[in-house]
Residue, then its C-alpha position, 0 to 999 in steps of 0.5 A: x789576389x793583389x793582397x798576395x801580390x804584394x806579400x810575395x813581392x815584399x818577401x821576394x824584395x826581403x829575400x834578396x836584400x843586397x838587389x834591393x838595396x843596390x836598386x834602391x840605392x841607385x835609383x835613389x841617388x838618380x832621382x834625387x840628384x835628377x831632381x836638383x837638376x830640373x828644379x836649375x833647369x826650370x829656374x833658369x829657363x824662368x828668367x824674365x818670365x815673370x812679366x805680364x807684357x813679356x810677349x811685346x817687350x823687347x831690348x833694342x840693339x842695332x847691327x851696324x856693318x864695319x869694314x871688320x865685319x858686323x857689330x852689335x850694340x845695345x848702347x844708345x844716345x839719349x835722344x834716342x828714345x824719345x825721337x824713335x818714339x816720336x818718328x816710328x810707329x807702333x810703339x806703345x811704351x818706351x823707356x831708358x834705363x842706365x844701371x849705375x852704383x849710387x850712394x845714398x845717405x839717410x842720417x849719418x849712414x851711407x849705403x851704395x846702392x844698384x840704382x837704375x835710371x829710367x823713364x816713367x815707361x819704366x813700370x808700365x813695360x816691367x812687372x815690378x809690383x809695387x807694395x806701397x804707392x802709385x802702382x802706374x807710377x812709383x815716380x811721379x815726378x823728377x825729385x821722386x825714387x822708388x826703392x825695394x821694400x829690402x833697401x827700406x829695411x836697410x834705410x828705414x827699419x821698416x818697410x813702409x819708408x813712403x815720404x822720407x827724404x834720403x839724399x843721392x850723391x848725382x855727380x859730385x852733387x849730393x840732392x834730395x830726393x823723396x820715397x813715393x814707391x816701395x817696390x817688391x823685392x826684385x825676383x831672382x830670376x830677373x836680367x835686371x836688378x836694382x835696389x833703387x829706380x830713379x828718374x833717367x832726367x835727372x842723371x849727371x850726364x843727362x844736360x850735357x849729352x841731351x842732344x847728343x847722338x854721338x855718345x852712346x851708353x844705356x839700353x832702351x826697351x820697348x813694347x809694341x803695340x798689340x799686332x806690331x811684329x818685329x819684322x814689321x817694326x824693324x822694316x819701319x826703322x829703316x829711314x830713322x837710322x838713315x836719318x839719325x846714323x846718316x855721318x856714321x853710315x857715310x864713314x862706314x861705306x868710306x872706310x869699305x863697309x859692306x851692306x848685309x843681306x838687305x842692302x843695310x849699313x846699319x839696321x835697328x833690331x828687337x831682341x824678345x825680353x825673354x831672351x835677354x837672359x841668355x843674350x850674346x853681344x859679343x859675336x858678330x851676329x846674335x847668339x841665343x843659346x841656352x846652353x847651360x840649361x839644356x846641358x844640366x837637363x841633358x845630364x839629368x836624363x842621363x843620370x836617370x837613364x844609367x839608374x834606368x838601365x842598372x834596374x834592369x839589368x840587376x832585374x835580369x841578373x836577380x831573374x836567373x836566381x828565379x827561373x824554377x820559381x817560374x817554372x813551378x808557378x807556370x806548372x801550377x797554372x799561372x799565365x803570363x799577365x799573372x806573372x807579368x803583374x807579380x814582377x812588374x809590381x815588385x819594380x813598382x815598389x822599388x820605384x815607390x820606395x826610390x822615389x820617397x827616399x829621393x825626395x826626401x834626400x833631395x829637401x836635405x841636399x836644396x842649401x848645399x847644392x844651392x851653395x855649391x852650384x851658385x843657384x837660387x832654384x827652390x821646389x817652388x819653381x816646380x809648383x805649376x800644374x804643368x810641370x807637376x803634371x809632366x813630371x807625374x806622367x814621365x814617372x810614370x812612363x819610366x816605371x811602366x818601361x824600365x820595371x816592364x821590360x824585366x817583368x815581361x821577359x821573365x814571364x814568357x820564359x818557357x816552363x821547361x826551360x825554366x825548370x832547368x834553371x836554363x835562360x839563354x841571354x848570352x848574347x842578349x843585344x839589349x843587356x850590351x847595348x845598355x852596358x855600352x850606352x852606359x859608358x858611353x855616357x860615362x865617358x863624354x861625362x869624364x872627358x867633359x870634366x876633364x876638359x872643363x877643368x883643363x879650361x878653368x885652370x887654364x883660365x886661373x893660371x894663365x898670364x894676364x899680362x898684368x900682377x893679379x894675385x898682388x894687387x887689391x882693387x877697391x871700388x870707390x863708393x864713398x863721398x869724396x872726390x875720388x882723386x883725392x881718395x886715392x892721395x889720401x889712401x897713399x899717405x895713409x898707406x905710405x909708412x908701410x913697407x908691404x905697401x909698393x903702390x897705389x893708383x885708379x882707374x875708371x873700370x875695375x878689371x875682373x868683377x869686383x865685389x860690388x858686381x861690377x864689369x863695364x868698359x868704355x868706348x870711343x869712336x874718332x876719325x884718323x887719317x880719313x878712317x873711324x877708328x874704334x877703341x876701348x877707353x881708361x881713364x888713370x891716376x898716375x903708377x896705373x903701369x907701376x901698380x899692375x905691372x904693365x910691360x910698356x914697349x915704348x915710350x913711358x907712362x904719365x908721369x907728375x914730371x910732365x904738365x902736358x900729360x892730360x893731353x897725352x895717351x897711352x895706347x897698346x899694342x892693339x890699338x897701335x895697330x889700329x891707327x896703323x902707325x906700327x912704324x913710329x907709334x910715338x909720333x902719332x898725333x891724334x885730334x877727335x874733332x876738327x876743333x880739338x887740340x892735339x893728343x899725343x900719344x907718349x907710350x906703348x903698351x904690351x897688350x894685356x886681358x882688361x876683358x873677359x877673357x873669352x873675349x880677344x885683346x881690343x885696342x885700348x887707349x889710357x888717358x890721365x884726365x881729371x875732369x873724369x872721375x875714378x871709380x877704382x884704386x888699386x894698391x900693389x902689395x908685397x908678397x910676404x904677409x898679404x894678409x896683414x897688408x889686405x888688412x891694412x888696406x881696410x884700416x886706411x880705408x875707413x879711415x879715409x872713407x869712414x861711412x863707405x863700405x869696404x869692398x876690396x878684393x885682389x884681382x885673382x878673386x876679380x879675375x876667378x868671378x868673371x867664369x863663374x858660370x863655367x865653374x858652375x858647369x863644371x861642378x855640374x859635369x864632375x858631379x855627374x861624371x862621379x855619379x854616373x860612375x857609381x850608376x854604371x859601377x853597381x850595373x856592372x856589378x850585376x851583370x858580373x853575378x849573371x855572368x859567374x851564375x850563368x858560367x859556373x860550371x864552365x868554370x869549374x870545368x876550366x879548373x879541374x883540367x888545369x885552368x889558372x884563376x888568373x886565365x879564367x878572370x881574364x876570360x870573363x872580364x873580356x868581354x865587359x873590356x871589349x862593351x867598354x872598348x866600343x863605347x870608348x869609340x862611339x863616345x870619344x867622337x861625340x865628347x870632341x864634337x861638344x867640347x870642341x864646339x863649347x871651346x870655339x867661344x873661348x879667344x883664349x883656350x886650352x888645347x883640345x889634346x888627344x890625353x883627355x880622351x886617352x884618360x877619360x877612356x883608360x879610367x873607364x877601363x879601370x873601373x869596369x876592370x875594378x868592378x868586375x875583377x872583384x867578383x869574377x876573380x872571387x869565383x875563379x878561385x872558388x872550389x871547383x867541387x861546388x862548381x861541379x855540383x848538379x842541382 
């Protein structure tokens, strides 16, 4: 019996070859694209999951009320820890950890290096698994490092480097340090990575800001003790930052801070290590969100659901071809449960079929679609019992529902009607409401697509306030003094007419090619208040070089001796001080016993922020005892190319052992939304899909249609009907399923994407023509999909048409 079963279901598969192929096709495409999208979901959801005491580990950070509203920050004074150690209980391990880029020699080469500066807690808090050396701990004293097993390559040539000596460039020191770790590879899916773990103590800041808590710059993690909650440790906070923030906390109430709920002006919190991945600072209160997971795995039941949804209408479709097949089994004797069997087992195998062509497609697809959405997701994260387990089942249940569904209509087809070749679903509610899902979901995709793409180009193309598509940003990764790299650099590049410029800077704008993206802050009392500001360090040409807009006053200029303790400051730092009347007569002492800061000119404010951040106050400074990290050079329009080139040539001439990581600032600037690209890309492609999907649904159900009317339309054309009238009058009512999902889904697609653009301070206009268009290109191609077949059988002879059976 199932012997014949099959036969019959792989003859009837055969028998109609374009259902099938169209039905495998789909699902093909569905399963296997499905497929890439779980194996990002579960990788991004396994960030930090990996470590072994990740239930009591968490990232400290405090909530600090201003007169401006609430602040987080994850940024500490370096007596921080060690006191909080001391003064609150509960705390079993405590570590610092600041990341920095350091050079590092071995030989004549030179290699800049992620580094991470931490505490001997370190290791004991992260699962970082050592290969070679003491597991407890990798750095068992003050001159030691411990390095991951790819950077002993790097160095070594082999992965055992245990006991060489390289040398760290700490400050404007170079020390040498010795090898004791050799560490794991860091996983992908880790919030922190370094190639590089040295001790926190011997960083070049750590003598000079020991005792200080008013200078905050690294995070601190910690884990608690067994039976410690947050609550319980955060309540037991209370008192040490009355005591530690006692000055900050007097100021905040003076400037006419408000207390939040509990009575608090500033109160220390714990964020779980396993959230650290999809952490917001940048709002007023913590912000958790795993949007982009949830949103790729939404899409990916999407695209399953509209495959879903086209079986079984293109079952339905191929069931009116089916009826006296029907009928004649159930005048033979065949019961329901037999028929059920025989349909449901020919989706089985179309599924079965489906799902070994979409792993297959999928293992070709792993590297492209790794390269084109930017992920380091492999099969392997699907590889747990659970999710094997979970993805069996699910399998399981589509197929039981979506093969199911066709099969048990068509076996409680009645026998008589069924001989006739009569099978009333006209008005079948389900085949409309899956058809209007389906563009439902098509057209939240296509406006989505259109959205984000608006705001990427948006983000591209709008002004920044400073020259980015002309100007190279090199980060300075070599030995010399940085002032004296960028000197070198304008004599090297001086004879060179592309060449307009060349300065430096502490931060680099936009993320550079080394990764990097930082700033720097600074608190300070002015007219009886603390005012806040973003701080940068320059060289001389900084405004000249990128093409500042300076409102008032001038800039640093060598003509000026007095200049190193002047400031520059912007528009938003202008108000700020509130000295909007005469800016350039304001005066600025940080401490009682400072001297005086003048500030010598105004800019207009410009984006050296994320852009989804608003414009902050920012206060330039021209003062060597800091150091430069960045140079930039300004070029001239024509020829970038052979002046980028140039550029390098000056550099290894300057730097000769450093490697050469410059990159314009458009590049910089492009890096920062990488993740919005990302989603982007993800939505285009399950727009285009799920176009393809809805496309081959349609088509099915156009076949039904034109099968189920064609004597009406023969009857139509032998009393005079035109194939014009008759097109129009069966591709209406797939217009108006298109119609209604426009309504339903126009609504929803504003919701989402108006949400999503909240987050943005800069962003695109939310207009009403990308709804407009993503409903009209819907329209368009149901318009295309259906046309093709209903207006090939308008014009077919009415003659066949007419023909009794």
């Amino acid at each position: 019996m199932i012997k014949n079963y099959f036969k019959i279901a792989w003859r009837n598969l055969v028998k109609n070859l374009v259902f099938t192929t169209a039905n495998i096709l789909g699902l093909t495409l569905a399963f296997a694209i499905a497929l890439l999208l779980t194996i990002t979901v579960l990788f991004e959801l396994s960030y930090d999951q990996f470590h072994e005491n990740k239930e009591s580990v968490y990232q400290v950070y405090y909530n600090v009320q201003t007169p401006k509203g609430s602040e987080l920050s994850t940024a500490n004074p370096v007596p921080f820890a060690p006191a909080l150690k001391d003064e609150v209980p509960g705390i079993k391990h405590i570590t610092r950890a600041l990341s920095e880029n350091v050079l590092v020699s071995f030989g004549e080469n030179d290699y800049n290096l992620d580094a991470e500066f931490v505490d001997t807690d370190y290791f004991s808090i992260f699962s970082f698994p050592t290969l070679i050396g003491d597991s407890a701990k990798p750095m068992p004293d003050q001159n030691s490092v411990a390095i991951t097993e790819e950077v002993s390559k790097k160095l070594f040539g082999t992965i055992n480097g245990l006991g060489k000596i390289i040398r760290l460039q700490i400050g404007k020191e170079e020390k040498p340090f010795t090898v004791s770790g050799i560490l794991k590879n860091i996983p992908n899916n880790s919030s922190i990575n370094f190639e590089i773990a040295i001790p926190f103590t011997t960083h070049w800041d750590y003598k000079e800001y020991v005792d200080a808590w008013d200078s905050r710059n690294h995070p601190v993690y910690v884990q608690l003790e067994e039976g410690v909650t947050t609550s319980q440790f955060e309540k037991s906070t209370v008192d040490f930052t009355l005591l530690h923030n006692e000055e900050q906390i007097n100021n905040m109430k003076r400037d006419g801070a408000q207390p939040d709920v509990n009575g608090n002006y500033a109160q220390l919190k714990l964020l779980p290590s396993t959230d650290m991945h999809f952490a917001n600072f940048n709002a007023e209160t913590l912000q958790v969100k795993r949007t982009f997971p949830y949103l790729v795995l939404g899409i990916a039941f999407l695209i399953i659901f509209i495959a879903c949804a086209n079986f079984v209408n293109m079952n339905i479709a191929l069931g009116e071809k089916r009826l006296k097949e029907i009928g004649m089994r159930k005048t033979l004797g065949a019961v329901k449960g037999q028929l059920f069997g025989q349909f449901w087992l020919e989706s089985l195998l179309v599924f079965a079929i489906a799902i070994v062509l979409a792993l297959i497609l999928a293992n070709v697809l792993i590297d492209p679609f790794k390269t084109l959405f930017n992920t380091q997701a492999t099969f392997s994260n699907m590889m747990t019992p659970t999710i094997l387990a979970g993805c069996f089942f699910g399998v399981l249940l589509v197929t039981l529902i979506t093969g199911g569904y066709p099969a048990l209509l068509l076996s409680k087809l009645n026998t008589l009607k069924a001989l006739k070749g009569k099978w009333e679903l006209g008005k079948n509610g389900v085949r409309n409401a899956l058809i209007v899902v389906q563009f439902v979901i098509a057209i939240v995709l296509i406006t989505g697509t259109l959205v984000f793409q608006g705001q990427l180009e948006f983000m591209r193309s709008k002004n920044l306030g400073f020259n980015k598509e002309q100007v190279v940003s090199i980060p300075l990764n070599g030995k010399k003094d940085s002032y004296r790299v960028v000197e070198l650099l304008r004599n090297e590049l001086s004879g060179n007419r592309n060449i307009l410029s060349v300065t430096g800077s502490d931060n680099n704008l936009g993320r550079g090619k080394d990764g990097s993206m930082s700033i720097s802050k600074f608190g300070f009392e002015h007219k009886g208040r603390v005012v806040q500001s973003n701080v940068l360090n320059v060289d001389y040409d900084y405004a000249k070089t990128l093409d500042l807009q300076l409102l008032q006053g001038r800039m640093f200029s060598k003509e000026y001796s007095a200049d190193s303790l002047s400031m520059v400051i912007n528009e938003a730092m202008v108000k700020e001080l509130n000295e909007e009347d005469n800016p350039l007569a304001t005066r600025i002492y940080f401490d009682e016993d400072s001297v005086a800061y003048n500030v010598i000119g105004v800019l207009k404010n410009y984006n050296h922020q994320d852009i989804s951040r608003s414009i902050e106050p920012l206060t330039l400074f021209l003062d060597d005892n800091f150091d430069l990290y960045y140079a930039y050079v300004k070029v001239a329009p024509a020829d970038m190319a052979n002046s980028f080139d140039a550029i390098k040539d000056a550099w290894q001439k300057v730097e000769p052992n450093a490697e050469f990581l410059g990159s314009f600032l458009d590049e910089n600037i492009d890096r920062t939304f990488r993740r919005e690209k990302t989603m982007a890309t993800i939505i285009t492609a399950g727009s285009v899909l799920g176009i393809v999907l809805s496309c081959i649904g349609l088509f099915a159900m156009s076949l039904l249609v034109v099968a189920q009317r064609t004597k009406e339309i023969g009857v139509r054309k032998v009393i005079g009907a035109s194939t014009s009238s008759i097109t129009i009058l069966l591709t209406k009512d797939f217009l108006k399923l298109v119609g209604l999902a426009f309504l339903i889904g126009a609504p929803i697609a504003w919701f989402a994407l108006d949400k999503w653009l909240q987050e943005y301070a800069f962003r695109v206009p939310l207009s009403i023509w990308f709804f407009i268009g993503a409903g009209m290109l819907a329209a368009l191609i149901a318009l295309l999909t259906v046309g093709a077949r209903t207006m090939k059988a308008a014009a077919a002879n009415p003659v066949k048409s007419l023909r009794t059976e």
